[in-house]
Each structure stands twice: as structure tokens, then as C-alpha cells.
C-alpha positions in Angstrom: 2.7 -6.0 -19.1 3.2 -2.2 -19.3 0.8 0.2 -21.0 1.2 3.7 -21.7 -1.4 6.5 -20.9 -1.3 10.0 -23.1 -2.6 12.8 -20.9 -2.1 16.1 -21.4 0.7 18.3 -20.5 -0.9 20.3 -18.1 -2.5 16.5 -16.3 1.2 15.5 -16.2 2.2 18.1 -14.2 -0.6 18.8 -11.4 -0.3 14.8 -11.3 3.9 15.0 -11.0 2.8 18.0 -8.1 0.5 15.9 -5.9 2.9 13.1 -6.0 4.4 11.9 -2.7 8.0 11.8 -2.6 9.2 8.4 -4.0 5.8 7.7 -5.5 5.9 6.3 -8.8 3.4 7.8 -11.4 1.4 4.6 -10.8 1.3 4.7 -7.4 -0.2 8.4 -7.5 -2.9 7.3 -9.7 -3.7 4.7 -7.5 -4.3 6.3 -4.7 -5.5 9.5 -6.3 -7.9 6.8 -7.7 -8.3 4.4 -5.0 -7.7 1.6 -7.7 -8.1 -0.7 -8.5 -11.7 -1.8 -7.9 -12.5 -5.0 -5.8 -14.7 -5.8 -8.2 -11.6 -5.9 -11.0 -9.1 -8.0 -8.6 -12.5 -10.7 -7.9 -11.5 -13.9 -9.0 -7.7 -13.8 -9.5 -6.5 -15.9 -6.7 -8.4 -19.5 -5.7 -9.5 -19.5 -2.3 -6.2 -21.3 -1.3 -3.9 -18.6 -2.1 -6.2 -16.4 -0.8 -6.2 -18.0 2.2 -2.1 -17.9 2.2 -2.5 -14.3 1.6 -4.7 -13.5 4.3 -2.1 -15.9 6.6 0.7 -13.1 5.2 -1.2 -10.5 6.1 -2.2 -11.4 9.6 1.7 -12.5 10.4 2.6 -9.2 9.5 0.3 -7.3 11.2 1.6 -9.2 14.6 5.0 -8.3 13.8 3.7 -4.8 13.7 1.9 -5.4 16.8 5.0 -6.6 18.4 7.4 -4.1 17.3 5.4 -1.4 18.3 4.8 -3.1 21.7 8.9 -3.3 22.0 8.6 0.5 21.1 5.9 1.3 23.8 8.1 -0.4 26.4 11.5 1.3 25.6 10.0 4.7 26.3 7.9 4.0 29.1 10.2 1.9 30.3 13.1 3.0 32.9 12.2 6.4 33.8 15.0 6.2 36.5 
């Protein structure tokens, strides 16, 4: 579901200035707010999919980890 926001003209356009390139309006508001609390998110998964989620997370991260080790070794690598 989308809702729209009125803010003022002036809110529109400091907000559409600190935006990062690429950053959707929402995106800016978010981090501009750090949102959205823990405390609003609590609840929504059941501790299985959380626990699939957290599995996500920590796959990534070692692919991360790995690529950036395969980065590390390509320039310190053969000096010559």
C-alpha cells in the first residue's frame, strides 16, 4: 500500500537537495529518519523466517567476505 505525505514546498525541496543520487524520496526519509523503528517492525516475521533471514544475511556477508578477500589478493598479489 502507498500513502501520500503533504509537506510544504519549501520541505520538498531541502528534502529533494539532501537526497543521494538515485535515492528515492522514501529512501531519504528513511535514512534522514533512521526509520523505521525496531520497535514498529517487532513481531512481523515468526521466529522461523526470522531465522531464514538472519541465514540470508550471514550468506551474504561471507560472499562479501570472500569477494573482498579475492580483491585483497589481486592487488597484493604478483608484484613481479
Amino acid at each position: 500500500m502507498v500513502k501520500t505525505i503533504r509537506v510544504s514546498e519549501e520541505y520538498h525541496e531541502w528534502l529533494t537537495a539532501h537526497k543521494d543520487e538515485g535515492e528515492t524520496m522514501e529512501e531519504a526519509l528513511r535514512r534522514m529518519t533512521r526509520g523505521p523503528s525496531p520497535d514498529d517492525v517487532a513481531g512481523l516475521l515468526t521466529d522461523a523466517e526470522a531465522e531464514t533471514a538472519k541465514a540470508a544475511v550471514e550468506d551474504l556477508r561471507g560472499r562479501d567476505e570472500d569477494r573482498l578477500s579475492a580483491a585483497k589478493e589481486a592487488f597484493e598479489g604478483d608484484d613481479g
